[in-house]
N, C-alpha and C positions, 0 to 999 in steps of 0.2 A: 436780807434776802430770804430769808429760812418763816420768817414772819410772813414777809409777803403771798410767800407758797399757799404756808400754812391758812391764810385769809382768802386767799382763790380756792383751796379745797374747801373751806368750810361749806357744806351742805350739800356735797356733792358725791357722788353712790361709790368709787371707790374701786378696791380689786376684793374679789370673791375666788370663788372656784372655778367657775367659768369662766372668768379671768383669766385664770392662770392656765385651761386649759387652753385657749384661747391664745396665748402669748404660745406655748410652746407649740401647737398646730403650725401657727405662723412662721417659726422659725425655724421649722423642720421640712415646712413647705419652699423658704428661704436654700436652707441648704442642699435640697433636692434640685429645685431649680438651675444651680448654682454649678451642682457636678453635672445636669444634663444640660444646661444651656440653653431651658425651655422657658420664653419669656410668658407666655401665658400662666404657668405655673409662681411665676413671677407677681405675677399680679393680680393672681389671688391669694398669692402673701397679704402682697400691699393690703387687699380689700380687708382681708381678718384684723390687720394690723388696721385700719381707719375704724374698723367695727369696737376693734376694744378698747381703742383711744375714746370711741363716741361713748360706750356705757361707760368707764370707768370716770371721766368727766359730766355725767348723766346728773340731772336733778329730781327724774323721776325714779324715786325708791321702790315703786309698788312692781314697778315692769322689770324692771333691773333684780327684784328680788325676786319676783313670777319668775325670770329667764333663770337664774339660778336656779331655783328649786326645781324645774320641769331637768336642766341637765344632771343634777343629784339624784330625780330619779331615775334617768334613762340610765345613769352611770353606776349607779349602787349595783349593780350584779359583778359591773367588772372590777369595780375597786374594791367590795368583798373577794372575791376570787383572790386580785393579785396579792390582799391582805392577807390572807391564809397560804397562800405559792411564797408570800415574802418569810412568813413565818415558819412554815414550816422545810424554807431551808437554813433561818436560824438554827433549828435545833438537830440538825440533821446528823451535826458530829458526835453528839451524844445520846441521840436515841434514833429507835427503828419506829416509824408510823403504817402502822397496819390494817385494813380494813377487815372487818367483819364479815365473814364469810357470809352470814345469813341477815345481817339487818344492813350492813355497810358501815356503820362506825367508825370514825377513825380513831384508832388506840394507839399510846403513844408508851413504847416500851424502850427503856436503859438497854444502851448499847451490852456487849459484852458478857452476858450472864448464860451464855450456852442457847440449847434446847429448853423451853420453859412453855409451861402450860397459859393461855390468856383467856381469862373469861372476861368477855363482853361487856361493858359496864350497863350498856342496855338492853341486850334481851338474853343476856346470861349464857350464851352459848359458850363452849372452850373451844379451844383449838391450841392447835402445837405448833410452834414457830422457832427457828434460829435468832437470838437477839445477839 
C-alpha cells in the first residue's frame, strides 16, 4: 500500500509553505463556520481545501514554486516580526530588552543587577536603566 502511495506521488509538487499556510486558513475558516453556522464560510473552506489538494498533487513545478515564492515574499515581514515577538518572550525571564533612546536598538540586558549604565552597542550612547 505504502509503495503504491509512494509511486502516485512520484513527480508530483507536494506540500511547501503555502501548503501549510493554506491547510491551516482552511481549517480555521472550518471552525469559524462551524461556531456561526454560516455556510457560505463553509465553502470557502471547501474551495481553499480543493485549491491545496489541486497544488500539492500538481505536476507542474515552475508554477507551484512561483506560488510559493511570491507568498514567502508577501509573508517575510510578518513571519520575521512573529520570529523576534517569539523570541523575545523566550528570553524574557531572564533579561530586560531595552530600546535605545537615540538610534532604537534593541539591547538586551540580565535581569537583576540594579540601576546599571547601557551604552548602545551601536551609536554609543548611555543611558541609565533598572535591570
Amino acid at each position: 500500500m505504502l509503495e503504491r502511495f509512494k509511486r502516485f506521488m512520484y513527480g508530483r509538487y507536494g506540500i511547501d509553505q503555502f501548503s501549510k499556510f493554506l491547510l491551516v486558513v482552511s481549517i480555521a475558516l472550518l471552525f469559524i463556520s462551524t461556531i456561526f453556522r454560516n455556510g457560505l464560510l463553509y465553502l470557502l473552506a471547501l474551495a481553499v481545501m480543493i485549491y491545496l489538494y489541486i497544488r500539492c498533487f500538481s505536476r507542474n513545478y515552475e508554477k507551484r514554486y512561483a506560488e510559493n515564492n511570491r507568498y514567502l515574499k508577501y509573508s517575510s515581514k510578518f513571519r520575521s516580526a512573529f520570529a523576534t515577538f517569539k523570541r523575545d518572550m523566550k528570553i524574557r525571564k531572564t533579561h530586560h530588552i531595552y530600546r535605545c533612546p537615540n538610534c532604537r536598538q534593541k539591547i538586551k540586558i540580565p535581569k537583576n543587577k540594579g540601576r546599571i549604565s547601557i551604552r548602545c552597542p551601536k551609536c554609543y550612547t548611555e543611558f541609565i536603566k533598572r535591570s
